[in-house]
N, CA, C and O of each residue as an XYZ file, in Angstrom:
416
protein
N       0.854     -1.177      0.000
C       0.000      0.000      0.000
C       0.896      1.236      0.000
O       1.838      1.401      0.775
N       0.506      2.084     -0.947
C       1.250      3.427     -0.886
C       0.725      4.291      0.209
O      -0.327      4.297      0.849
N       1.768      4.995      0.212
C       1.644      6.507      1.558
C       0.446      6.809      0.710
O       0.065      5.683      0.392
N      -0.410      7.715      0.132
C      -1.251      7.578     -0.151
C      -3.027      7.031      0.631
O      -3.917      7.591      1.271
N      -2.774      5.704      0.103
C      -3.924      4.920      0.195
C      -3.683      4.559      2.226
O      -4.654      4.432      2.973
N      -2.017      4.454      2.770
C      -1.785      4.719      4.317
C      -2.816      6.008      4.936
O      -3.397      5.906      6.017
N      -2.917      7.236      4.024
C      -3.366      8.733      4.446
C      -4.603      8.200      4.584
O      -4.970      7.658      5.626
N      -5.386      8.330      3.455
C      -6.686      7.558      3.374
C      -7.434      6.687      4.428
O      -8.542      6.890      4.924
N      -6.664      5.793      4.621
C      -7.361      4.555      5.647
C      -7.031      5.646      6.914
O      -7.941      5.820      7.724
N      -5.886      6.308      7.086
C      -5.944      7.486      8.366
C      -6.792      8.092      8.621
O      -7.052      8.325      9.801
N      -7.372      8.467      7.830
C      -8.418     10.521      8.121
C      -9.587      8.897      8.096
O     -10.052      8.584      9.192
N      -9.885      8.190      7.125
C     -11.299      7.183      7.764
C     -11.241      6.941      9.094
O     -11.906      7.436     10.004
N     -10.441      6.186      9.113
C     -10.218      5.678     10.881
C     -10.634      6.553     11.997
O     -11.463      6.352     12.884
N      -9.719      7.774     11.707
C      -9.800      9.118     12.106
C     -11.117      9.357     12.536
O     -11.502      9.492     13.697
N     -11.884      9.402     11.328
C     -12.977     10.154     11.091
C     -14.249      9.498     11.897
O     -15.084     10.061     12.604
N     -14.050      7.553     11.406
C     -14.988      6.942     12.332
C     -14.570      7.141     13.732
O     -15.583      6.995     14.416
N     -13.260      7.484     14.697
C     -13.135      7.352     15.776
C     -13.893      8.323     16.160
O     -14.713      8.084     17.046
N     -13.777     10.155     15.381
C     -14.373     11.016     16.126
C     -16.082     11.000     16.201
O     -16.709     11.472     17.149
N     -16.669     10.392     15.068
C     -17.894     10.051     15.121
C     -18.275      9.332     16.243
O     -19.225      9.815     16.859
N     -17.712      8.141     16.748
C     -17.758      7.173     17.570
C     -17.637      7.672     19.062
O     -18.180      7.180     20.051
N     -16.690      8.905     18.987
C     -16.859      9.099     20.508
C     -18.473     10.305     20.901
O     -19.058     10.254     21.983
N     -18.724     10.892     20.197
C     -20.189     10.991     20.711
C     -20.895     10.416     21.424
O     -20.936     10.536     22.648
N     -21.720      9.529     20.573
C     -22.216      8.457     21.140
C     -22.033      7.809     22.652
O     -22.748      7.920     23.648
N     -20.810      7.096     22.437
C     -19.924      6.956     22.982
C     -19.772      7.659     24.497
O     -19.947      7.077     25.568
N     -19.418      8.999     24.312
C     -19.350      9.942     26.242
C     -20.484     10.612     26.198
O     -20.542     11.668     26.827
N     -21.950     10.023     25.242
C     -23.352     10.701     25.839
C     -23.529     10.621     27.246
O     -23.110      9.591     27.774
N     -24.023     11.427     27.924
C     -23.989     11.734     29.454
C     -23.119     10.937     30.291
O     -23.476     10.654     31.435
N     -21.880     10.504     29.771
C     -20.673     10.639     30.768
C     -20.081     12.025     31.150
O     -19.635     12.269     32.271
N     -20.117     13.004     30.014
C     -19.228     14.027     30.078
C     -20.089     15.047     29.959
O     -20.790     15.150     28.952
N     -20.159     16.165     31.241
C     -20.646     17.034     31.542
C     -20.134     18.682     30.766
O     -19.366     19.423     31.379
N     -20.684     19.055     29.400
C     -19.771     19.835     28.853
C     -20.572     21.166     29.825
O     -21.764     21.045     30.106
N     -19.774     22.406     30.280
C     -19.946     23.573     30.834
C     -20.921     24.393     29.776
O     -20.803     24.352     28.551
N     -21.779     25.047     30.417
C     -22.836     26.017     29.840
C     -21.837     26.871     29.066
O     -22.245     26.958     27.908
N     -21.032     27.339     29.183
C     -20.206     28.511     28.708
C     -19.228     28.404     27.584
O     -18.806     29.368     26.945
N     -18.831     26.876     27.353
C     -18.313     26.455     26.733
C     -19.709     25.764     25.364
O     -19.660     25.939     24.146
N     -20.511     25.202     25.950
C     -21.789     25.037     24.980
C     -21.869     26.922     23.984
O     -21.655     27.151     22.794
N     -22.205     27.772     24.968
C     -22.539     29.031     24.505
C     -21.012     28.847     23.294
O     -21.021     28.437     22.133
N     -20.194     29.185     23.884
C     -18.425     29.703     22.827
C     -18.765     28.416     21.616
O     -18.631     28.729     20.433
N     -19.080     27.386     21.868
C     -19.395     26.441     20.374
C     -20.286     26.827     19.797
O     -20.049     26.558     18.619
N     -21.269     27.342     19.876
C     -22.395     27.773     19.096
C     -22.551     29.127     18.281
O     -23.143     29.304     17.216
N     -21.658     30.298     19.299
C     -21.140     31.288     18.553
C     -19.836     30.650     17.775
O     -19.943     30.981     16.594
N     -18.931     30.052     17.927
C     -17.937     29.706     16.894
C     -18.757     29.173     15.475
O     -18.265     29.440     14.378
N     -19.901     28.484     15.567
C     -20.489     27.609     14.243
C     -20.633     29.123     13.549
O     -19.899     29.582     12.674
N     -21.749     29.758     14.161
C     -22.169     31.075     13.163
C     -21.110     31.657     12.726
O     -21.010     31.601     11.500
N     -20.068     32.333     13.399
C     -18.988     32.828     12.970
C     -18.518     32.156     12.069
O     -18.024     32.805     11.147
N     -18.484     30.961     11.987
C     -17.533     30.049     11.016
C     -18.679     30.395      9.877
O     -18.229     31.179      9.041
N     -19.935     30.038      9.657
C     -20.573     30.315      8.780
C     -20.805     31.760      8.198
O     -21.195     31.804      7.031
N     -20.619     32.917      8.851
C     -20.722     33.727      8.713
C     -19.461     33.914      7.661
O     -19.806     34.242      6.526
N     -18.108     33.756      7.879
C     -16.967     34.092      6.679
C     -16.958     33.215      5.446
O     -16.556     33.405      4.298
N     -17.701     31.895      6.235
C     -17.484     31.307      4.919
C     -18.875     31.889      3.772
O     -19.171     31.309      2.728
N     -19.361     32.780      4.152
C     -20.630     32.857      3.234
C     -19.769     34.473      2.874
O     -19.763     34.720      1.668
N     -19.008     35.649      3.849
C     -18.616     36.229      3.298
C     -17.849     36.099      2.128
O     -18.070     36.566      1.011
N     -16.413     35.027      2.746
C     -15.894     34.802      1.665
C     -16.578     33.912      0.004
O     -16.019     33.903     -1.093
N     -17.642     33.393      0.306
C     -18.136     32.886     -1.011
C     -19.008     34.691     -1.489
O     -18.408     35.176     -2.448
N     -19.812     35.312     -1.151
C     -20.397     36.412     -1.132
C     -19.350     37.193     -2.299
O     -19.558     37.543     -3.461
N     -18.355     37.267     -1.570
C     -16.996     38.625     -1.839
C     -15.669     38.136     -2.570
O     -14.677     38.848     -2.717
N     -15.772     37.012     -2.944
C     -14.316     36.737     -3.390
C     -14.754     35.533     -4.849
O     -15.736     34.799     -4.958
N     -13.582     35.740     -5.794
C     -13.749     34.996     -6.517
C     -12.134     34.691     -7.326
O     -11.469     35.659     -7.693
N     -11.873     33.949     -7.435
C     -10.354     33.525     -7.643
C      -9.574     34.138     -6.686
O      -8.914     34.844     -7.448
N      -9.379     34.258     -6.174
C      -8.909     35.153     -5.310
C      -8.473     36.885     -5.105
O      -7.432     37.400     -4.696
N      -9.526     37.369     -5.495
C     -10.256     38.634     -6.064
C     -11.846     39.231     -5.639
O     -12.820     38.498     -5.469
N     -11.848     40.444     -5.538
C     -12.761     40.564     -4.932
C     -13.845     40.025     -6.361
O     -13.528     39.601     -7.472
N     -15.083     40.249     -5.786
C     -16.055     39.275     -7.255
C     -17.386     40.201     -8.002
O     -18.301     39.905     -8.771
N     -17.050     41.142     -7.493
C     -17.838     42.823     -7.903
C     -18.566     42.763     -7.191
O     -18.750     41.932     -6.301
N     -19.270     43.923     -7.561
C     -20.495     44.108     -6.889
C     -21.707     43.650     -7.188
O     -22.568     44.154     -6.467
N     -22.172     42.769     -8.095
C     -23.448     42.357     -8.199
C     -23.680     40.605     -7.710
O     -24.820     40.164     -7.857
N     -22.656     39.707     -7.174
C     -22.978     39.249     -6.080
C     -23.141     39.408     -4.943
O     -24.040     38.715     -4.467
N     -22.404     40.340     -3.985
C     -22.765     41.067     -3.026
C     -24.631     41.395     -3.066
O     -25.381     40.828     -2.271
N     -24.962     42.041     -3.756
C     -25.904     42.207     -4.486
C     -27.047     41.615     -4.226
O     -28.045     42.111     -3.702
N     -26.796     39.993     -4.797
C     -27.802     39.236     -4.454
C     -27.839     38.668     -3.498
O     -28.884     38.115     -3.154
N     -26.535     38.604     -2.631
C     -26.628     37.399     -1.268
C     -27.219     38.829     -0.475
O     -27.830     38.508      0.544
N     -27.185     40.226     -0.684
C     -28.081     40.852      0.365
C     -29.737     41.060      0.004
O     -30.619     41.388      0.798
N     -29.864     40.777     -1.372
C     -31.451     40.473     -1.318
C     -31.925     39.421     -0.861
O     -33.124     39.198     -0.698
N     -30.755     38.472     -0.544
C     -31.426     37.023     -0.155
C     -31.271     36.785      1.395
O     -31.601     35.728      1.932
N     -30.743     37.858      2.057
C     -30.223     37.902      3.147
C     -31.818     38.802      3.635
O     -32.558     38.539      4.583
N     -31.932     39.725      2.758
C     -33.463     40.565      3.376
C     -34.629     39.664      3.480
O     -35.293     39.386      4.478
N     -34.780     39.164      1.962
C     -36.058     38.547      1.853
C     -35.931     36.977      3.020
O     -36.915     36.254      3.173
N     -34.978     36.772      3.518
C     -34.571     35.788      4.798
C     -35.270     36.395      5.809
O     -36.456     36.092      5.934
N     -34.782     37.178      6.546
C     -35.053     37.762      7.083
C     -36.530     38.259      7.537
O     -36.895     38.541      8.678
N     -37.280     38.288      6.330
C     -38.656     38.478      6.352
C     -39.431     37.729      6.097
O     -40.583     37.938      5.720
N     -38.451     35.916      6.417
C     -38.784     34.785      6.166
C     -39.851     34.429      4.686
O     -40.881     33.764      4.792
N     -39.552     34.786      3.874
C     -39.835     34.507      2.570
C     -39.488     32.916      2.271
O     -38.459     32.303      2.555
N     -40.451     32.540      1.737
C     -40.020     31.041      0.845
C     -38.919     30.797      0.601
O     -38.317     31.714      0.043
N     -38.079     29.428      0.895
C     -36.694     29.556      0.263
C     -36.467     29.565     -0.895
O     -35.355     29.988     -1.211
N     -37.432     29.099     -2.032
C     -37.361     29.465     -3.114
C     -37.464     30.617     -3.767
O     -36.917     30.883     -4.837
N     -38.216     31.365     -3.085
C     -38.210     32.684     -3.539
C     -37.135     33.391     -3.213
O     -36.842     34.315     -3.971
N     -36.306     33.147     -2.048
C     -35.263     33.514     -1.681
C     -34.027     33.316     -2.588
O     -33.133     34.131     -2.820
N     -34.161     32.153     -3.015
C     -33.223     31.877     -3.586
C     -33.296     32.389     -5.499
O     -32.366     32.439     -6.303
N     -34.461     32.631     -5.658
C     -34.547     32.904     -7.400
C     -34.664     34.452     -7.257
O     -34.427     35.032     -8.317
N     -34.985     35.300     -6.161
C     -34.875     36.800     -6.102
C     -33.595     36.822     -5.795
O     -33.317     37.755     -6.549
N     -32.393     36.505     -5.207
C     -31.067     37.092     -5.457
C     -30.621     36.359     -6.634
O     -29.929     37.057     -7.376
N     -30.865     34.805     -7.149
C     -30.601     34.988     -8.496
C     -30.740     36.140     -9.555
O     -29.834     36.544    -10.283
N     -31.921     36.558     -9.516
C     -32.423     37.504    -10.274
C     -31.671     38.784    -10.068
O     -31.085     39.300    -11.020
N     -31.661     39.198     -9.153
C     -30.901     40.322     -9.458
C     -29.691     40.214     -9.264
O     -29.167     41.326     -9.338
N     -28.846     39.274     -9.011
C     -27.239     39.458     -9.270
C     -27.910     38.976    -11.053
O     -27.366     39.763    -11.827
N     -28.305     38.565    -11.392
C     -28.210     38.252    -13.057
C     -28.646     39.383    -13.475
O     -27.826     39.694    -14.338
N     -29.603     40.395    -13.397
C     -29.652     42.076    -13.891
C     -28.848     42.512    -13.756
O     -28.192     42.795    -14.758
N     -28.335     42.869    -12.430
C     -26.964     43.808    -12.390
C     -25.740     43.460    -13.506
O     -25.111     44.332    -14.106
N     -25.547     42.091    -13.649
C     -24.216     41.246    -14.747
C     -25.168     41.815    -15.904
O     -24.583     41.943    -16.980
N     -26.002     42.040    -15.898
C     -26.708     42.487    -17.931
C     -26.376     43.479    -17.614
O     -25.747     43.931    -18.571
N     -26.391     44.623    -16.336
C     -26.823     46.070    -16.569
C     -25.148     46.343    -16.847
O     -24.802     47.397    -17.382
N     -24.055     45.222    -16.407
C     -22.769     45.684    -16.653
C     -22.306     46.249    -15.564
O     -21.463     47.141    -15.661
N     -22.889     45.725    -14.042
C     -22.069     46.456    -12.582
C     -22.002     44.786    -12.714
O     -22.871     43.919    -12.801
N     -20.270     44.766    -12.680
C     -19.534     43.752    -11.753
C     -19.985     42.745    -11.435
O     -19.350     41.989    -10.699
């Protein structure tokens, strides 16, 4: 077996061990309220850049202004809990006007 296909069977193994311990220390392990709170703000945060950076960047460049564009119409009409479909074909729609009207 190559180093390679060694890596592979690693990050699996890996991967089933960390799955496995869940389960696993269900109410053995008492995690702290405060530490629950700091994981839950870390998820959003984590989601939060990764949607900036998909939002704002493109090759590694900013990606103009008419995606920006649509992830904030889709961010409003969210907000005002709109259909996700509608959510999702109204910032289509207008990041695709703005690219005809020729903004970025």
């Amino acid at each position: 077996m190559n180093a390679t296909g060694v890596m592979i069977l690693a990050l699996a193994l890996g991967t089933y061990a960390f799955r496995l311990v869940g389960p696993a220390l269900h109410g053995r392990v008492e995690i702290p309220a405060r530490v629950q709170e700091l994981a839950s703000a870390g998820a959003v945060v984590l989601l939060v850049a990764l949607l900036a950076t998909g939002a704002l960047t493109e090759n590694g460049g900013f990606a103009g202004w008419a995606r920006p564009a649509g992830v904030l119409t889709a961010v409003v009409l969210a907000w005002f809990r709109a259909p996700f479909a509608v959510v999702v074909l109204a910032a289509a729609t207008a990041t695709a006007l703005l690219r005809a009207a020729g903004v970025g």
